[in-house]
Biotite code that builds the C-alpha atoms (Angstrom):
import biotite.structure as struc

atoms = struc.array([
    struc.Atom([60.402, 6.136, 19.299], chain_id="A", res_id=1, res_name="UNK", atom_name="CA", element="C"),
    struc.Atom([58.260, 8.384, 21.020], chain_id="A", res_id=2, res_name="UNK", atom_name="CA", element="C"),
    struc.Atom([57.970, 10.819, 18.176], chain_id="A", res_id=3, res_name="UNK", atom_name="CA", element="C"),
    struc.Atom([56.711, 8.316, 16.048], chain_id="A", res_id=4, res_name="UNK", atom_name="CA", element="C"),
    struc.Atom([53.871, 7.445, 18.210], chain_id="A", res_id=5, res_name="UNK", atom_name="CA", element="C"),
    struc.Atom([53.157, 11.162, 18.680], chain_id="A", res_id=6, res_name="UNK", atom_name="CA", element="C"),
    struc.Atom([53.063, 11.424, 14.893], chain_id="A", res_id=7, res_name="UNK", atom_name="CA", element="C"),
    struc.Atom([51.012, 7.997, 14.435], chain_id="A", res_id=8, res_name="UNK", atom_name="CA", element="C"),
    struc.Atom([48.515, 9.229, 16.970], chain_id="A", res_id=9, res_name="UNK", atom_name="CA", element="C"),
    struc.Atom([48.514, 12.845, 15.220], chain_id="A", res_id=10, res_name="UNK", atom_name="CA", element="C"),
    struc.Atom([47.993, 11.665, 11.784], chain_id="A", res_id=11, res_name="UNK", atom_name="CA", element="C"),
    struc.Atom([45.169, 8.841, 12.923], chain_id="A", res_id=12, res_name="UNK", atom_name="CA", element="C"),
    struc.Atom([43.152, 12.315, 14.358], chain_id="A", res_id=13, res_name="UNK", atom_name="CA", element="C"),
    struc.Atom([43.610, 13.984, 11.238], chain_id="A", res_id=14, res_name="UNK", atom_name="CA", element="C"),
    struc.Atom([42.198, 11.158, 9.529], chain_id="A", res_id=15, res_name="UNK", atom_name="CA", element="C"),
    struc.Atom([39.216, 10.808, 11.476], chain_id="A", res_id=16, res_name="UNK", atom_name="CA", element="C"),
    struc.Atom([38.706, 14.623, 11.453], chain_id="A", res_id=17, res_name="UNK", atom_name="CA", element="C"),
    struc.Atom([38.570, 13.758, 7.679], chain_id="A", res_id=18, res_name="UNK", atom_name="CA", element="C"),
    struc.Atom([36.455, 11.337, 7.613], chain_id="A", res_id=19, res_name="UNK", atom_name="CA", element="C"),
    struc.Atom([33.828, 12.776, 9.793], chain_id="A", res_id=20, res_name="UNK", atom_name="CA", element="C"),
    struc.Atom([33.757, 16.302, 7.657], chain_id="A", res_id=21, res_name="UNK", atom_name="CA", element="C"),
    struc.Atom([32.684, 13.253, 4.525], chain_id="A", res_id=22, res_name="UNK", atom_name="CA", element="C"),
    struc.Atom([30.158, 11.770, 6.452], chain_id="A", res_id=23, res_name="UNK", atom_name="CA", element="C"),
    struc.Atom([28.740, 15.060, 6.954], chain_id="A", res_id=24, res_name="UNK", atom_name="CA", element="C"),
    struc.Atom([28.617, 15.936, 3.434], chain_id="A", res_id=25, res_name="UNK", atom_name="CA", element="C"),
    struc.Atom([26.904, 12.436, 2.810], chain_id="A", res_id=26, res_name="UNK", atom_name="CA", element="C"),
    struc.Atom([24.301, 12.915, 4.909], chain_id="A", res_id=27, res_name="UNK", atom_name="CA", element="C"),
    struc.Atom([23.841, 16.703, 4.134], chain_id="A", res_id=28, res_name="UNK", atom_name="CA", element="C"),
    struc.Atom([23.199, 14.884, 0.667], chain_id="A", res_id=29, res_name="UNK", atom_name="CA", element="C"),
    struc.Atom([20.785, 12.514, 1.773], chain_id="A", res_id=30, res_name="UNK", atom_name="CA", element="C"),
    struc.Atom([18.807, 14.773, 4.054], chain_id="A", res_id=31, res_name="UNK", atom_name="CA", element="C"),
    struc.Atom([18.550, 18.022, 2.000], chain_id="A", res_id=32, res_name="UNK", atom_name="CA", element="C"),
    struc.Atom([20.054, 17.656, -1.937], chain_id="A", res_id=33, res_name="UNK", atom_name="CA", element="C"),
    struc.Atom([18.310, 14.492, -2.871], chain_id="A", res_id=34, res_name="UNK", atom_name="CA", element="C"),
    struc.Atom([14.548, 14.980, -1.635], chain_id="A", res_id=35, res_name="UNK", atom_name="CA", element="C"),
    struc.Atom([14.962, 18.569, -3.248], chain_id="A", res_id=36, res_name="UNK", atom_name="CA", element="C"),
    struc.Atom([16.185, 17.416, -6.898], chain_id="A", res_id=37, res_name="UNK", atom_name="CA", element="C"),
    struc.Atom([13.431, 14.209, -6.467], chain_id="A", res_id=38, res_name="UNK", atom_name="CA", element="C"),
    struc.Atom([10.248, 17.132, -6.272], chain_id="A", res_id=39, res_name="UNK", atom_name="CA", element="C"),
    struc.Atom([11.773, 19.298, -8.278], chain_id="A", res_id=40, res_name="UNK", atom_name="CA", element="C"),
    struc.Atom([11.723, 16.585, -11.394], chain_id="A", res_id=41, res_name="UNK", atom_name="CA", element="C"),
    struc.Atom([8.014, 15.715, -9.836], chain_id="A", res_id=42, res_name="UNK", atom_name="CA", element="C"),
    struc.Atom([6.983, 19.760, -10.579], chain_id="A", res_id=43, res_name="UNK", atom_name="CA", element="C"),
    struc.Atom([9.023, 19.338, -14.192], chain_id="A", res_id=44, res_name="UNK", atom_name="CA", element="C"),
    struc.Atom([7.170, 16.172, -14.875], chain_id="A", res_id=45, res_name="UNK", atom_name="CA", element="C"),
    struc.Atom([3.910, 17.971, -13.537], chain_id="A", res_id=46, res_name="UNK", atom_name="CA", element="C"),
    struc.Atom([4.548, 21.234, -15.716], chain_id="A", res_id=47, res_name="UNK", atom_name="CA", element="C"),
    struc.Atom([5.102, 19.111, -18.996], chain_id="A", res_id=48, res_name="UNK", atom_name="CA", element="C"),
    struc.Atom([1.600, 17.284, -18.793], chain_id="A", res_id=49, res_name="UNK", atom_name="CA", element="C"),
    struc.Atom([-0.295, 20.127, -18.498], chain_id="A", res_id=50, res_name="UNK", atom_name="CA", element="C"),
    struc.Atom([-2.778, 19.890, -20.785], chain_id="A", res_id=51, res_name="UNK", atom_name="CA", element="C"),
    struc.Atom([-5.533, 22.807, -21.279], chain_id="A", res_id=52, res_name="UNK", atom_name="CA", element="C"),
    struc.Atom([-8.701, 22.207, -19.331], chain_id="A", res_id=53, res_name="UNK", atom_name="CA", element="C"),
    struc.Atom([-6.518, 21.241, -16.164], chain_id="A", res_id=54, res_name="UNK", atom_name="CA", element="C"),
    struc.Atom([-7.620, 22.803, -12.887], chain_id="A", res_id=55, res_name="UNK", atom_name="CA", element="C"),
    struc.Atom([-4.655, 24.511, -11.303], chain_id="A", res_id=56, res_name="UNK", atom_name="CA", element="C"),
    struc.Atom([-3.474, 26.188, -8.155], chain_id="A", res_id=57, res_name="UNK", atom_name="CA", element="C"),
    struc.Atom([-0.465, 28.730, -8.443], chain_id="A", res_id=58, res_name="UNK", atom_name="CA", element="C"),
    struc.Atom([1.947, 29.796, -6.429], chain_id="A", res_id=59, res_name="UNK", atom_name="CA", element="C"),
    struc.Atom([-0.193, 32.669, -5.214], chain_id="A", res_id=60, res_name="UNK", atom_name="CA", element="C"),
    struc.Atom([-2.896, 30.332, -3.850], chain_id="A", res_id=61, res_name="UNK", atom_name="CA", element="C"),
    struc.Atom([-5.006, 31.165, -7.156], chain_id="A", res_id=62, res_name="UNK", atom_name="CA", element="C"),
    struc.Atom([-7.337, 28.824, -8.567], chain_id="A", res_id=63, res_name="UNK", atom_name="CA", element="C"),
    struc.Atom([-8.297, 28.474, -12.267], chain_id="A", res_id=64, res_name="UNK", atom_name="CA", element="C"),
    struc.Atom([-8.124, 26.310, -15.138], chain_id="A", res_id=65, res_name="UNK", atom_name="CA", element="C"),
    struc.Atom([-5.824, 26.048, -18.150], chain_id="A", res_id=66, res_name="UNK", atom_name="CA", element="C"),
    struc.Atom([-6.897, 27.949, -21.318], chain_id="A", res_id=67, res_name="UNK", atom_name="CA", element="C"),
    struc.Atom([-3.567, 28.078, -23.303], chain_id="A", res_id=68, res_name="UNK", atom_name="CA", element="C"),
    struc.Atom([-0.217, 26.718, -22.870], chain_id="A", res_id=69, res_name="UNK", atom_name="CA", element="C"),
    struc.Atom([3.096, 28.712, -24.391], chain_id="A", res_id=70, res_name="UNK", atom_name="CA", element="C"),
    struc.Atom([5.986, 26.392, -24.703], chain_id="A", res_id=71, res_name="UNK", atom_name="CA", element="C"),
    struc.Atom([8.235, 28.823, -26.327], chain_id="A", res_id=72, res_name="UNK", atom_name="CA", element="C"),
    struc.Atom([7.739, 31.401, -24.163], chain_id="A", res_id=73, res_name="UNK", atom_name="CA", element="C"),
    struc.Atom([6.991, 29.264, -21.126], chain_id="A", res_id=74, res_name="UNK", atom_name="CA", element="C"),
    struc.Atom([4.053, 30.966, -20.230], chain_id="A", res_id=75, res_name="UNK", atom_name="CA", element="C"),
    struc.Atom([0.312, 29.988, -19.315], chain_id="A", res_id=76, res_name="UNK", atom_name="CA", element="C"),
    struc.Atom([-2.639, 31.559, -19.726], chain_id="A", res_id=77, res_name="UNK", atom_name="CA", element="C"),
    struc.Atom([-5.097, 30.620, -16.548], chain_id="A", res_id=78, res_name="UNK", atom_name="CA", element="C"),
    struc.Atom([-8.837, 31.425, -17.237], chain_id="A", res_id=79, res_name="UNK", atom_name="CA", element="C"),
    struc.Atom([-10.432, 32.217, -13.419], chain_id="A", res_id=80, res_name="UNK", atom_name="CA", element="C"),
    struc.Atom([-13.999, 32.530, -13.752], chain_id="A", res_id=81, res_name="UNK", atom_name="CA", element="C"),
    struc.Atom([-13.757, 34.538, -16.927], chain_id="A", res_id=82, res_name="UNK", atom_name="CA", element="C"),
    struc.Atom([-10.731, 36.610, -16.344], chain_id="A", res_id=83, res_name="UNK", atom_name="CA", element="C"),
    struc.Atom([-7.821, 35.270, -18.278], chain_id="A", res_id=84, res_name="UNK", atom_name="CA", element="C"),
    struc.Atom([-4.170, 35.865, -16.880], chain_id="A", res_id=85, res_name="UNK", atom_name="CA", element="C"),
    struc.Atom([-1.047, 34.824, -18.015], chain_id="A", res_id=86, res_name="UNK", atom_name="CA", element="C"),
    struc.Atom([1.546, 33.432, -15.683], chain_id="A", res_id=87, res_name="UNK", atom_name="CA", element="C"),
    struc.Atom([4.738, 32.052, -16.282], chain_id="A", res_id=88, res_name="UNK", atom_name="CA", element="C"),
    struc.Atom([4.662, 27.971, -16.384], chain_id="A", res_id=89, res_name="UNK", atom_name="CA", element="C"),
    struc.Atom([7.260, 27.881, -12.747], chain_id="A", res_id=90, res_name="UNK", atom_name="CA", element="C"),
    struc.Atom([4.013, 29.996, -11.137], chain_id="A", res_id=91, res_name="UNK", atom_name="CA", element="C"),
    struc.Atom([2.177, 26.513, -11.698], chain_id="A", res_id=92, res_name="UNK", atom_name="CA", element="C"),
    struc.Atom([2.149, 25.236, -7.477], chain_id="A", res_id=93, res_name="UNK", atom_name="CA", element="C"),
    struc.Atom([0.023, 21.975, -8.216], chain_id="A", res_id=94, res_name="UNK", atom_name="CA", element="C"),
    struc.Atom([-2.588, 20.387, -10.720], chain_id="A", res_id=95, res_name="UNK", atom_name="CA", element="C"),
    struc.Atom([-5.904, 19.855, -8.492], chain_id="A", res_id=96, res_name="UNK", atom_name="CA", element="C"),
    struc.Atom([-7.587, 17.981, -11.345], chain_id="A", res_id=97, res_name="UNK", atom_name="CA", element="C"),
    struc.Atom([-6.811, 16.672, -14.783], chain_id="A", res_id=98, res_name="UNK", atom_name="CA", element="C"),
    struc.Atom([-8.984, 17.230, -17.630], chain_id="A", res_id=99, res_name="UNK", atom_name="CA", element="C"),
    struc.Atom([-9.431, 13.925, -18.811], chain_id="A", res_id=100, res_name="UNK", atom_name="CA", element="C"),
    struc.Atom([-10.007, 13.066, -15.243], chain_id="A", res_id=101, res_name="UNK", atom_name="CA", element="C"),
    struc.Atom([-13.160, 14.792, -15.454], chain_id="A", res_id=102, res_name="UNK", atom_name="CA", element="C"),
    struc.Atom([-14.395, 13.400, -18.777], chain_id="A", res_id=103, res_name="UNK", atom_name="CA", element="C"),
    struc.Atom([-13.563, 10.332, -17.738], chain_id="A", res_id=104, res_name="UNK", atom_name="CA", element="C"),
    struc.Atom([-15.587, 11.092, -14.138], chain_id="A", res_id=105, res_name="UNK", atom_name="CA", element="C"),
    struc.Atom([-18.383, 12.891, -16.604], chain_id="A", res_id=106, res_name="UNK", atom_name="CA", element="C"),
    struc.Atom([-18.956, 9.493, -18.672], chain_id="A", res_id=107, res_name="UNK", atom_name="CA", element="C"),
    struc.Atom([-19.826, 6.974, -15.913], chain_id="A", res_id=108, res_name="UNK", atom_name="CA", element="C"),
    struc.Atom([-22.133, 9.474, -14.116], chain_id="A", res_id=109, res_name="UNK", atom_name="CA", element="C"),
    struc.Atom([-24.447, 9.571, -17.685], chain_id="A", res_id=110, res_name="UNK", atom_name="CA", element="C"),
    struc.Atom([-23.886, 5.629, -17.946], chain_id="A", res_id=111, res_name="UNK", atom_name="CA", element="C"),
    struc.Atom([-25.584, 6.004, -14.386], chain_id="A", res_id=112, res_name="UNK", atom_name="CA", element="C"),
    struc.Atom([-28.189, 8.193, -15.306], chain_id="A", res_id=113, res_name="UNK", atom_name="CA", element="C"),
    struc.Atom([-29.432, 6.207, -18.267], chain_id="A", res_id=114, res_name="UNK", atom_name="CA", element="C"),
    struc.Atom([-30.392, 2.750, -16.416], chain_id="A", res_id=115, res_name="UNK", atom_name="CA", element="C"),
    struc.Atom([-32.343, 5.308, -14.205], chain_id="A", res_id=116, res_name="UNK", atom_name="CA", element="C"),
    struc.Atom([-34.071, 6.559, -17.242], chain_id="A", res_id=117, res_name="UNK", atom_name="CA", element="C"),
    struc.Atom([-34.932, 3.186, -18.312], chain_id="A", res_id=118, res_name="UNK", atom_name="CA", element="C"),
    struc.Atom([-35.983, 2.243, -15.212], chain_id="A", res_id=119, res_name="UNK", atom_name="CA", element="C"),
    struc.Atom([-38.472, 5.052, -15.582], chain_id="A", res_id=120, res_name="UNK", atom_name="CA", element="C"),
    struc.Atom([-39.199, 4.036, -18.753], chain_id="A", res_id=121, res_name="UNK", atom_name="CA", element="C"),
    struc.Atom([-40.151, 0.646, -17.551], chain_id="A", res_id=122, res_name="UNK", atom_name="CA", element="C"),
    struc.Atom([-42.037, 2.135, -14.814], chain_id="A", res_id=123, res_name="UNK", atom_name="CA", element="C"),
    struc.Atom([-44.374, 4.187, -16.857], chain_id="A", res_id=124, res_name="UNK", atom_name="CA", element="C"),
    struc.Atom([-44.352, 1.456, -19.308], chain_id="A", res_id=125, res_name="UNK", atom_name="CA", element="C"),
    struc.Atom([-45.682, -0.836, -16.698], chain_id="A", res_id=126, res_name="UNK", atom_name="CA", element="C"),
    struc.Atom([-48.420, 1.810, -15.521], chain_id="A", res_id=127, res_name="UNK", atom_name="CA", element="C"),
    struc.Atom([-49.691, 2.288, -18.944], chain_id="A", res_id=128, res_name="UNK", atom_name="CA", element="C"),
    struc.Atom([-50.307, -1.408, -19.208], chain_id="A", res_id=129, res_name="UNK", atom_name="CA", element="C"),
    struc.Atom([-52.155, -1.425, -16.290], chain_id="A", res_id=130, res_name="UNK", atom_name="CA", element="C"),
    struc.Atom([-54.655, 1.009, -17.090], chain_id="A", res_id=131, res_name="UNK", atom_name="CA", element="C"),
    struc.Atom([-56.206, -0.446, -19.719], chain_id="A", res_id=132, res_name="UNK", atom_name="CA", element="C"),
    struc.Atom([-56.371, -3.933, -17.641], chain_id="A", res_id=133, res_name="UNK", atom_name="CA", element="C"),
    struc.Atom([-58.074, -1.092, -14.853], chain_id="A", res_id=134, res_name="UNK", atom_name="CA", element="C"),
    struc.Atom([-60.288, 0.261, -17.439], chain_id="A", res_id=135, res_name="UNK", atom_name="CA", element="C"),
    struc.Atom([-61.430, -3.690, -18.535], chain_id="A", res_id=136, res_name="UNK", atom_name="CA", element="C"),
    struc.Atom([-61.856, -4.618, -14.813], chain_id="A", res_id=137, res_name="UNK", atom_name="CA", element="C"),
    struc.Atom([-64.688, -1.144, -14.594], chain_id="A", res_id=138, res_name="UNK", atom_name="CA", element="C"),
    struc.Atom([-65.883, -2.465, -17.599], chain_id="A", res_id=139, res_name="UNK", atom_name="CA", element="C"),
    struc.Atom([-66.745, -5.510, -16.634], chain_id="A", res_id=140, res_name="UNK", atom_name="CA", element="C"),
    struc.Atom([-68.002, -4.529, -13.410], chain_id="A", res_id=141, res_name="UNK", atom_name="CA", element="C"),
    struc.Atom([-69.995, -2.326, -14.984], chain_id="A", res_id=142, res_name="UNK", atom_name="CA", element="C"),
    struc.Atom([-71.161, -5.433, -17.287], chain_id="A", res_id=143, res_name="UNK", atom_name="CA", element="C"),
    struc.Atom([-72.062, -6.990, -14.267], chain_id="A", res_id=144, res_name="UNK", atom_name="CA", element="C"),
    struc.Atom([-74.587, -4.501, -13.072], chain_id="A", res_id=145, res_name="UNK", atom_name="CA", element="C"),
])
């Protein structure tokens, strides 16, 4: 009888030493495997939106904007300040700004500028129509002398 107990109690231990060894590889999952495989479709889904006239940063901490992209070869060709280099697409770190982002940015700030001009426009408008009611008020001052 006592044997049995001993072996009861032995194989309950080896159980639990099982079960702790999968909750370890569970949470090694959730801690570490997961969050890497989530950003590393976030830099796929990054790389296959690039669109030329992106500003990018590489790996290297360089700046630069998107000339050409190379699908077959998986290369890109980064134009910084007039010096194009070619890096591979996985040398892409981040995009810093999108190029329709910027047209899109570019449009409102002329759809701002142009009530300004009118405004001017209105402004010199309305001084133009008040110098010839000036030049009638001299006049007929001047009448009145």
């Amino acid at each position: 009888m006592k044997q049995l107990t001993v072996l009861a109690a032995s194989s309950a231990s080896s159980y639990s030493g099982i079960i702790l060894i999968l909750v370890m590889i569970v949470a090694m999952y959730f801690l570490m495997i997961r969050p890497q495989r989530k950003q590393q479709q976030k830099h796929q889904d990054t790389l296959s939106k690039l669109q030329k006239g992106d500003h990018v940063v590489t790996i290297g901490r360089l700046h630069g904007v998107v000339d050409e992209i190379n699908n077959e070869a998986k290369t890109v060709t980064i134009d910084c300040d007039g010096i194009f280099l070619v890096f591979d697409l996985n040398a892409i770190g981040s995009v810093s700004q999108r190029a329709a982002s910027s047209e899109v940015a570019a449009e409102p700030a002329k759809a701002e500028t142009k009530p300004a001009d009118d405004a001017a426009a209105d402004t010199a408008s309305t001084e133009t129509a008040d110098k010839p009611a000036d030049s009638d008020e001299t006049t007929d001052q001047d009448a009145d002398k």
